[in-house]
Each structure stands twice: as C-alpha cells, then as structure tokens.
Residue, then its C-alpha position, 0 to 999 in steps of 0.5 A: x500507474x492505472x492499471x497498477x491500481x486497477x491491479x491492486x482494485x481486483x486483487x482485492x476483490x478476487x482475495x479479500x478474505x485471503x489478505x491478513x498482512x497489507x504492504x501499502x506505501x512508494x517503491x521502498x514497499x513495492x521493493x518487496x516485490x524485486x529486490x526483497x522478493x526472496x525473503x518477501x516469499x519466505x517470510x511473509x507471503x505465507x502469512x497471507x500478504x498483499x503488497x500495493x506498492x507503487x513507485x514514486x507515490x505520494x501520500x496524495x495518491x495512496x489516499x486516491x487509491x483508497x477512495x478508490x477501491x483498493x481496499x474496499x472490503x478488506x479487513x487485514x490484520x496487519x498494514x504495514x505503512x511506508x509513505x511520505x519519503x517522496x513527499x519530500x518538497x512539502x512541508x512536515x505538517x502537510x506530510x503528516x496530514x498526509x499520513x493521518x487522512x491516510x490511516x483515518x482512511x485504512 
C-alpha cells in the first residue's frame, strides 16, 4: 500500500502539469486499471488522466494520501471521486464526514 502511494507521490511530481483528469477512490477505481483498462486507454487516458485507486481503502486513507503528497501541486480539471463503499461498518454520518474532509481537501 506504501509504495502505491509513494507511486502515486512521484506521479504527481514527474506529471503535474500533464494530469487534467484525476480517478481518486478503493478498487471500483483502481478496476480502471484491470478490467476497465481498454476502455480507460481509449476513452480517458487520452484526456490526460491519472487513476490513484487503491483497493480496500477508506475514506481514512484517501485523506492520509492527500496530506501526504499525493496531490500536492496538482490542479486537475476534473476528480472523479469514488469512496466510502468499504467504509461500510461506520455509521452514514461518519461516512459523510469522511468524504466531505476529503473534497475540502482536493
């Protein structure tokens, strides 16, 4: 999970201006990069697109990986946000604290 991050840290370092489109979220987002990759390369790669999926996050841990580093400098045109879905023991209300710290963040 580290060096996913750490990934994710120096992608954003090395492409900064190049990311238009950010895919942030668990592993419905990091599918893009297996099962959804042919259309992911066709449809939105070409739009300049980073995908930070991670499977079995949390909302707690996209918003570790955004104090720390991920997206520090990045001025994406679009987030597309998927989170919470393993979040599923906490309560609604944690959930959408969860989210919100993140999008007040981003």
């Amino acid at each position: 999970w580290l060096r996913t991050h750490e990934g994710f840290v120096n992608n954003t370092k090395s492409k900064r201006d190049e990311i238009n489109v950010l895919f942030y979220g668990d592993s419905i987002t990091e599918g893009w990069n297996g099962a959804g990759k042919p259309v992911y390369d066709k449809e939105y790669a070409p739009l300049g697109t980073a995908n930070y999926g991670i499977f079995g996050d949390k909302t707690e841990h996209v918003l570790w990986r955004i104090i720390n580093g991920e997206v520090e400098g990045l001025h994406p045109k679009v987030i597309v946000l998927k989170i919470g879905t393993n979040n599923e023991e906490d309560t609604v209300d944690n959930i959408v604290r969860g989210i919100t710290a993140i999008v007040q963040e981003l």
